[in-house]
N, C-alpha and C positions, 0 to 999 in steps of 0.2 A: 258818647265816647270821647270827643273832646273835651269835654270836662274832666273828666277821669284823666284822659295824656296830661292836662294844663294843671291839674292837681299834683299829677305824680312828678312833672316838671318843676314845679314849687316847690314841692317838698325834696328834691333832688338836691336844689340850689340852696336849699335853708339847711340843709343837710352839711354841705360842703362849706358853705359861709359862716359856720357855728360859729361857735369861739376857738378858733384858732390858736394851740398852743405856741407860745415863741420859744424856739430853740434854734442854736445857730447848729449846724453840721457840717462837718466834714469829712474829709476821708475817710480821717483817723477817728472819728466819732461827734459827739457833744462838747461843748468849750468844757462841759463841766467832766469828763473822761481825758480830755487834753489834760486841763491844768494837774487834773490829777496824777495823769503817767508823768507830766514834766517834775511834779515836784516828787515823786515817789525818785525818779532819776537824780535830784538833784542830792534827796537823802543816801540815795546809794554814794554818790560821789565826799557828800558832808562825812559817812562814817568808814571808809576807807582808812585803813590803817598802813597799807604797806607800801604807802606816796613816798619818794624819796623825795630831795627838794631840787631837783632838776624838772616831777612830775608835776609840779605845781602849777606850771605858767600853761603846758597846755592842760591842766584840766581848769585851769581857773578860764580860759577859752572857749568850752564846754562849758561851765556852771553859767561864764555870764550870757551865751549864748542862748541855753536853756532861762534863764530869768527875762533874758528882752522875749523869749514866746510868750512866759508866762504873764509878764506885763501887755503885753500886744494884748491878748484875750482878757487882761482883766481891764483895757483901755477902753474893750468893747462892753463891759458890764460894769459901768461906774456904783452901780446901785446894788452890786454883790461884793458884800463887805468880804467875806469869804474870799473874794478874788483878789480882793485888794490887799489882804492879810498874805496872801502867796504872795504875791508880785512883790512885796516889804520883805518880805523872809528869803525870796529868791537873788532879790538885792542886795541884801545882806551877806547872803552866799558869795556871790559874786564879789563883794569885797573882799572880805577873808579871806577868798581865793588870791585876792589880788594881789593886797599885803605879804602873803606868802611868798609868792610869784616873786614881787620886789625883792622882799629881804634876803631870798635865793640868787638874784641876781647880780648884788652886789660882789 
């Protein structure tokens, strides 16, 4: 009979020690369900059409706010070009935003 426990203890642990998939999680889900609501958001904000230019400065507040999460997540996956391609595109946002923002405030 203890063979059998010492076996089935073995294989418990080989079980659980497998290959462990890596994924980060959080509340709100996988980095890869983040990045994705962040830039589905940030596309909401990019095709907006009925922004006056007072709306600018705080949505460009919003858009770069949304790009530094997106970047933070993609700081943590250097090796997913995917991420790295959002965090460029979110930045990008963010500028345009910005620009706006300015040439409104003059």
């Amino acid at each position: 009979m203890n063979r059998l426990a010492l076996f089935a203890f073995l294989v418990s642990i080989a079980t659980l020690t497998g290959c462990p998939r890596q994924t980060t999680t959080t509340v709100a889900g996988t980095d890869d369900e983040m990045v994705d609501q962040l830039s589905a958001q940030l596309e909401e904000l990019r095709t907006r059409t009925d922004l006056t230019c007072k709306d600018f400065c705080s949505v460009k507040a919003k858009a770069c706010a949304l790009s530094k999460q997106t970047c933070d997540i993609a700081a943590k996956a250097p090796d997913r070009n995917d991420f790295q391609q959002k965090c460029v595109t979110s930045q990008e946002d963010c500028a345009k935003f910005g620009e706006s923002c300015a040439s409104c405030a003059k």
